[in-house]
C-alpha positions as CSV (number, residue, x, y, z in Angstrom):
1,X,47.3,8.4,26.5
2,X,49.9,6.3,24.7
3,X,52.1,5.6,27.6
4,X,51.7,1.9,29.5
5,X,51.1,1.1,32.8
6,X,55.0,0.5,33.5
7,X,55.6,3.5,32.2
8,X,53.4,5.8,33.9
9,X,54.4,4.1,37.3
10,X,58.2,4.9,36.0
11,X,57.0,8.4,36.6
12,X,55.2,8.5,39.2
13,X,57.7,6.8,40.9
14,X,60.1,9.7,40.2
15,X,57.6,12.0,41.3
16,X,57.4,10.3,44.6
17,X,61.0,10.7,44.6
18,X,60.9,14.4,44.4
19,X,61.9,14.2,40.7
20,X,65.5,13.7,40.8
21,X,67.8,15.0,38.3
22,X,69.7,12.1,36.6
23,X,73.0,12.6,34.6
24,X,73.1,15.3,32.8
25,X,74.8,13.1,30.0
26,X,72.0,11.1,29.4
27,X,69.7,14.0,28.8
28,X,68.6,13.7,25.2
29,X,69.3,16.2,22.9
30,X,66.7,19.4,23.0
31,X,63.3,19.0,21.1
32,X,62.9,21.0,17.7
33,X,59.3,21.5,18.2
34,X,57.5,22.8,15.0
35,X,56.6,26.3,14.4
36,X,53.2,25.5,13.7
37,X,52.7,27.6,10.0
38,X,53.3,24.5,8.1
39,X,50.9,21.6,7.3
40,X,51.3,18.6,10.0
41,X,49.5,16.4,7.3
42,X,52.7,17.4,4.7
43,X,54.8,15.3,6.7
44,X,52.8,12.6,6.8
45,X,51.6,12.5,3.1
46,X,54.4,13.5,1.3
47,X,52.9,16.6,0.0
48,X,51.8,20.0,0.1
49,X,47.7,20.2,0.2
50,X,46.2,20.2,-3.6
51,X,43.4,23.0,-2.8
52,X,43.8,25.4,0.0
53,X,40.4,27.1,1.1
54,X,40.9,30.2,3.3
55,X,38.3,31.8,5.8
56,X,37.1,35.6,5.3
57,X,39.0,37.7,7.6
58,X,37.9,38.9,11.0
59,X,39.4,40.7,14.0
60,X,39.3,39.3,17.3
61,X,39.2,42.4,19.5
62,X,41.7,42.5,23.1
63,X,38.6,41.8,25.1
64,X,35.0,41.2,25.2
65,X,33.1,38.2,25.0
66,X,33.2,34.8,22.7
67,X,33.0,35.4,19.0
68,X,31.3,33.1,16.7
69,X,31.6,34.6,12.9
70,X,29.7,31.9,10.6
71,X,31.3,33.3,6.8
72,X,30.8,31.1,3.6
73,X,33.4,31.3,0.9
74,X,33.8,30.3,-3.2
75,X,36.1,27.4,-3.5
76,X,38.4,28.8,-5.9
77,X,40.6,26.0,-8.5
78,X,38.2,23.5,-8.6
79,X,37.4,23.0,-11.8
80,X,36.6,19.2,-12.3
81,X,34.8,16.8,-9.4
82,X,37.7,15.2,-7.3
83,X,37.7,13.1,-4.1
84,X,38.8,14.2,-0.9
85,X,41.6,11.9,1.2
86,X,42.3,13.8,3.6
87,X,41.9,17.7,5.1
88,X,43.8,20.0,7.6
89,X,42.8,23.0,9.4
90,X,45.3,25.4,9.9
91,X,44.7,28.7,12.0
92,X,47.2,31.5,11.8
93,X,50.6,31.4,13.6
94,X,51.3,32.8,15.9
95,X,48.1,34.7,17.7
96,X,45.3,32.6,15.2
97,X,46.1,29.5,17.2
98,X,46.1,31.7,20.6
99,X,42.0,32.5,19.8
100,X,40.6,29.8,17.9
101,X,38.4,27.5,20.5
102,X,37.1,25.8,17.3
103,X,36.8,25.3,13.7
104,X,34.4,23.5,11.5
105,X,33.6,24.0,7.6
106,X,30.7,22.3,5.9
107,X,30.6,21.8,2.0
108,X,27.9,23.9,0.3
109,X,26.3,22.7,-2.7
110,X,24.5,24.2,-5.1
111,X,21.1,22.0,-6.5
112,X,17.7,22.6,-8.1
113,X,16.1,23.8,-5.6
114,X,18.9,26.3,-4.3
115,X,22.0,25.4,-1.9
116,X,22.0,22.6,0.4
117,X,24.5,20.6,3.1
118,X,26.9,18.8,1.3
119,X,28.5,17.3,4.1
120,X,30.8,18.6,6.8
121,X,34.1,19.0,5.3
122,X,36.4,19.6,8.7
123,X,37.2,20.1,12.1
124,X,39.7,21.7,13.9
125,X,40.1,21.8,17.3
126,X,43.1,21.9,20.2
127,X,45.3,19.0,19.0
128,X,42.9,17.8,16.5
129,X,44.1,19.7,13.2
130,X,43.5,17.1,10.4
131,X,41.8,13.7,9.1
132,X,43.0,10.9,6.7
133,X,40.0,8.9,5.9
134,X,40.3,5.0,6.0
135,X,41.5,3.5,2.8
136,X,39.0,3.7,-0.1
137,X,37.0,6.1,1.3
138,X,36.7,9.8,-0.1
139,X,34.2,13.1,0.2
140,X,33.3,14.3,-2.6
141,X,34.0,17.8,-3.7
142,X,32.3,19.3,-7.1
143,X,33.1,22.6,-9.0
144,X,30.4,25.4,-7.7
145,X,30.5,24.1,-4.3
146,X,30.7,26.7,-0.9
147,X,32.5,26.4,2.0
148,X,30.5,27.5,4.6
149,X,32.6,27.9,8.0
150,X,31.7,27.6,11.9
151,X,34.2,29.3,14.1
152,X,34.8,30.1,17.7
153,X,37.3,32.7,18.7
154,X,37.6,34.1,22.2
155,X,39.6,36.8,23.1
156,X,43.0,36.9,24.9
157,X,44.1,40.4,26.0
158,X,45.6,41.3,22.4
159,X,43.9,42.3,19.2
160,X,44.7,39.9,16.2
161,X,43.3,42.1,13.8
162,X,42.3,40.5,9.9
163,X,42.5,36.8,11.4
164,X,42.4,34.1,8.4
165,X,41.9,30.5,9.1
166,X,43.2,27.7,6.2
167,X,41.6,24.0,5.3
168,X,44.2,22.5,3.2
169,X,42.9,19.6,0.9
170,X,44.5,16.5,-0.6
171,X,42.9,14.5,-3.4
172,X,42.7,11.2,-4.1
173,X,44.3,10.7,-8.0
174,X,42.1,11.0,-10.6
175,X,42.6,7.8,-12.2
176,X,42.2,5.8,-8.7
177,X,38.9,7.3,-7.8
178,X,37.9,5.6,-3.9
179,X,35.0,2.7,-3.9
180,X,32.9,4.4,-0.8
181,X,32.1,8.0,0.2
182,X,32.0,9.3,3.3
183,X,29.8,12.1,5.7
184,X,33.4,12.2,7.7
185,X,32.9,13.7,11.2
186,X,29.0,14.1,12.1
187,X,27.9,15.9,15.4
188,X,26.1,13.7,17.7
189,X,24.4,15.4,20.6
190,X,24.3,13.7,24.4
191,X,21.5,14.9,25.8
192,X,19.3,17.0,22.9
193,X,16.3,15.1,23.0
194,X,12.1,16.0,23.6
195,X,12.2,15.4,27.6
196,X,16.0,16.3,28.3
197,X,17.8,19.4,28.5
198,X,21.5,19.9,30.0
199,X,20.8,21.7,33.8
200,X,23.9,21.2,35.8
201,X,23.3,22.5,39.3
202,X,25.7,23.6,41.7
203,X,28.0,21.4,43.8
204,X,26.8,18.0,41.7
205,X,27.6,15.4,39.2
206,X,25.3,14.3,36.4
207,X,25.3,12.9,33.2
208,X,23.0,13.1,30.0
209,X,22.5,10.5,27.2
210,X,21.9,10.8,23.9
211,X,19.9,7.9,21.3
212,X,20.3,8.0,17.6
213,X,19.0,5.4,15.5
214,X,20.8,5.0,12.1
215,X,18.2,4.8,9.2
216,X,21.5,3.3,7.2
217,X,24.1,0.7,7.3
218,X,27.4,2.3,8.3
219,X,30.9,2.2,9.8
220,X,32.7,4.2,12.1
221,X,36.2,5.2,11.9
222,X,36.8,7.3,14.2
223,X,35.3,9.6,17.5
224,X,35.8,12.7,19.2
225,X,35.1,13.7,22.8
226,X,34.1,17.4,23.0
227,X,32.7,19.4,26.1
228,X,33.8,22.3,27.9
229,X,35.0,23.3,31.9
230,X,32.6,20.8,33.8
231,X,33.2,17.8,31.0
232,X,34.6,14.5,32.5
233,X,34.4,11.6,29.8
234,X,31.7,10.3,27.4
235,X,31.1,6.5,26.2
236,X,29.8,5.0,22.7
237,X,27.5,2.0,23.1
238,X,25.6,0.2,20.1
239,X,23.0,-1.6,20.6
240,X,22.0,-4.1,17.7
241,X,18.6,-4.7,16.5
242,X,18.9,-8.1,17.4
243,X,19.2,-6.9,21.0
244,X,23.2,-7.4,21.5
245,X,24.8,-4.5,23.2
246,X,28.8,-3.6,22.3
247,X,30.6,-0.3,24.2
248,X,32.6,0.9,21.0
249,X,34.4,3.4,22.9
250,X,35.2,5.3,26.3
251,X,37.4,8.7,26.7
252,X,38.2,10.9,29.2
253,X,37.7,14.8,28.2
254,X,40.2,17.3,29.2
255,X,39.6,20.5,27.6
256,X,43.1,22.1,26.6
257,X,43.5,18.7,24.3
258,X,40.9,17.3,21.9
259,X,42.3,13.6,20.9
260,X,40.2,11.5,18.2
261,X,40.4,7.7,18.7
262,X,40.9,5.9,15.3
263,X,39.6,2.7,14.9
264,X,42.2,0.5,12.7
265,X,40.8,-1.0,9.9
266,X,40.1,-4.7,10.5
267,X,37.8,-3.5,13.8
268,X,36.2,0.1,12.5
269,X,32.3,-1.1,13.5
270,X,29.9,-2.4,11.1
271,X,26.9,-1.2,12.3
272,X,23.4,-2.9,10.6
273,X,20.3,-0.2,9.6
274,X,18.0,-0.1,13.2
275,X,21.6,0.2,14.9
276,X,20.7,2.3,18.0
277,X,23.8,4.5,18.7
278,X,23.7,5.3,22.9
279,X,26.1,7.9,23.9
280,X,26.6,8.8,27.7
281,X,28.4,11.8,29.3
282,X,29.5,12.8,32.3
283,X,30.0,15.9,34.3
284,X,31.0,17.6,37.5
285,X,30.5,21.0,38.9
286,X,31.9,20.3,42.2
287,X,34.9,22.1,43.5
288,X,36.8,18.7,42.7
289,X,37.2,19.7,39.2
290,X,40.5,21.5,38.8
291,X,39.1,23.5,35.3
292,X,35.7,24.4,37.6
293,X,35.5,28.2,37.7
294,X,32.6,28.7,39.8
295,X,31.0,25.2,41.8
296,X,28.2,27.2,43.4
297,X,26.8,27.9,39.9
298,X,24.2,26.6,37.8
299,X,25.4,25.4,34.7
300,X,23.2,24.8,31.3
301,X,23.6,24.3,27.8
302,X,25.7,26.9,25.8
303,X,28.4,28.1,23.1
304,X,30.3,30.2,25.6
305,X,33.6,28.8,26.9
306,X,31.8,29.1,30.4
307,X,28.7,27.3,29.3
308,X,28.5,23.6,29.1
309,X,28.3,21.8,26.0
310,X,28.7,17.9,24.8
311,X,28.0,15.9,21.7
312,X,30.6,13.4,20.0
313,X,32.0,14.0,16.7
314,X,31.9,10.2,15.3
315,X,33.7,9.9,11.7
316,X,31.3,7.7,9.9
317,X,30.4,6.5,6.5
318,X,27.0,5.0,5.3
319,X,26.4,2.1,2.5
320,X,23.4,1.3,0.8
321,X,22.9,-2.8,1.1
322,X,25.0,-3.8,-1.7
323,X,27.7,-2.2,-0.4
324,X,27.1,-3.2,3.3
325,X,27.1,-6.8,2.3
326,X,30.4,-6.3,0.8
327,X,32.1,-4.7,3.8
328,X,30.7,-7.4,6.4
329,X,31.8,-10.6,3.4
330,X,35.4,-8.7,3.3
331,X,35.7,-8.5,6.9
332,X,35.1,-11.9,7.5
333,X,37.7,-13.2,4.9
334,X,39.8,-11.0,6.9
335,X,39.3,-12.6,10.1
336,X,39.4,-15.9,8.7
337,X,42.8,-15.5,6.7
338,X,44.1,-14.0,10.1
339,X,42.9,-17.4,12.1
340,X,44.3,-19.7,9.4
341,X,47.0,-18.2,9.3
342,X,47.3,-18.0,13.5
């Protein structure tokens, strides 16, 4: 995805070719790839995670079908309210990142009238481990709050017996608490509506929609393709209550890689209340698709590997007016420093 056009005719190019070796003293020196047991997001920050959150342990047998264990743990040395910057997800190394399809924690929090969502903490899945959220914005994570945890292991022809999963946390300081909170990633279905269902018949391409209306100002940072075998792409459109309509994004899906698309700062939408999010994907059970196992079947709505599934994780934060206001003035300053100055 990061390559240009030049670049990926360079290749292709060379493919043509019959991909020639070059000299052998220009190739560069090997890659030290990393292990994967440390913490991608220590690198970047600086510093190990401030609260590490580990999952109960369960064993994936050799074979059998899809597990899904839901487990909800104490968060352990927490002791005052502090703001979340930024999480990771780390399965086991080696055979924990072999069997984990997914993983997804919520925060848990106690109230008066029992335990409720407190907003979904994380998100793991094949190269998507971590998130930073944008400058200023936190999650907020208090002392007697749960992690409750949504994972998806499947089987690869070797017990991994006691398997623990990780969410490392990193806090904003306590002296520079951030000015907005944030839901971070929320699950927005494509097709779950009252007259839709996902029926993908054999030998045929469809797609499904999704509508959700925001009953809040907000901004999106960030979103997430996620489908399974028959999967081909998915597109973000808002459409404004004054009738304006705006494609926010469009991705591909290729299930071995999950890639989230970050919006940088100065263009993240600002998305009015009555904002009607539209969110189209695309699918294709024809013998076309290379990751198709079976084209003469019929294919519906599951959590099986095998089954089909699609909704978009969008990271996204929502303001009350004041703070809408604020956003929309400060963008324009922005934009009009950046023209003044152009």
């Amino acid at each position: 995805m990061s390559l240009t056009d030049a670049e990926i005719e360079t290749i292709v190019q060379w493919a043509d070719a019959g991909a020639p070796l070059g000299n052998p003293a220009d190739l560069p020196p090997e890659i030290e790839w990393p292990s994967g047991a440390g913490w991608r997001l220590e690198e970047i920050l600086g510093r190990p995670p401030d609260l590490i959150i580990p999952s109960t342990a369960f064993t994936i047998p050799s074979a059998g079908p899809d597990q899904w264990p839901t487990p909800t743990v104490e968060i352990e040395g927490l002791d005052r309210p502090r703001w979340v910057m930024a999480n990771e997800t780390k399965p086991s190394y080696p055979l924990g990142r072999k069997v984990t399809h997914h993983a997804n924690s919520a925060l848990i929090r106690p109230g008066e009238d029992g335990e409720g969502e407190g907003g979904g903490l994380s998100n793991f899945g094949i190269g998507k481990p971590y998130d930073i959220y944008p400058p200023n914005t936190g999650m907020l994570m208090q002392p007697g709050d749960k992690l409750s945890w949504n994972l998806h292991y499947y089987p690869i022809g070797e017990e991994v017996p006691n398997d623990v999963l990780e969410v490392g946390v990193w806090f904003y300081p306590e002296n520079e608490p951030p000015r907005f909170s944030t839901v971070g990633d929320q699950n927005f279905s494509t097709y779950r509506s009252d007259d839709q269902e996902m029926v993908i018949p054999p030998h045929s391409r469809q797609s499904t929609q999704g509508i959700h209306v925001l009953q809040q100002p907000a901004r999106i940072h960030s979103f997430r393709v996620h489908e399974h075998l028959l999967g081909t792409g998915q597109s973000l459109e808002a459409i404004y209550p004054d009738g304006r309509v705006e494609i926010l994004g469009k991705a591909g899906w290729h299930p071995s890689w999950h890639i989230t698309y970050l919006y940088e700062d100065d263009v993240a939408p600002l998305l009015p209340k009555g904002t009607v999010l539209l969110i189209t994907a695309w699918y294709d059970n024809t013998a076309n698709n290379p990751w198709n196992p079976a084209p003469d079947q019929w294919v519906m709505h599951g959590r099986r590997t095998g089954d089909e599934m699609s909704h978009m994780w969008i990271g996204i934060s929502y303001f009350d007016d004041e703070q809408f206001e604020y956003l929309v003035a400060e963008r324009e300053r922005v934009l009009a420093a950046a023209e003044a100055g152009g």
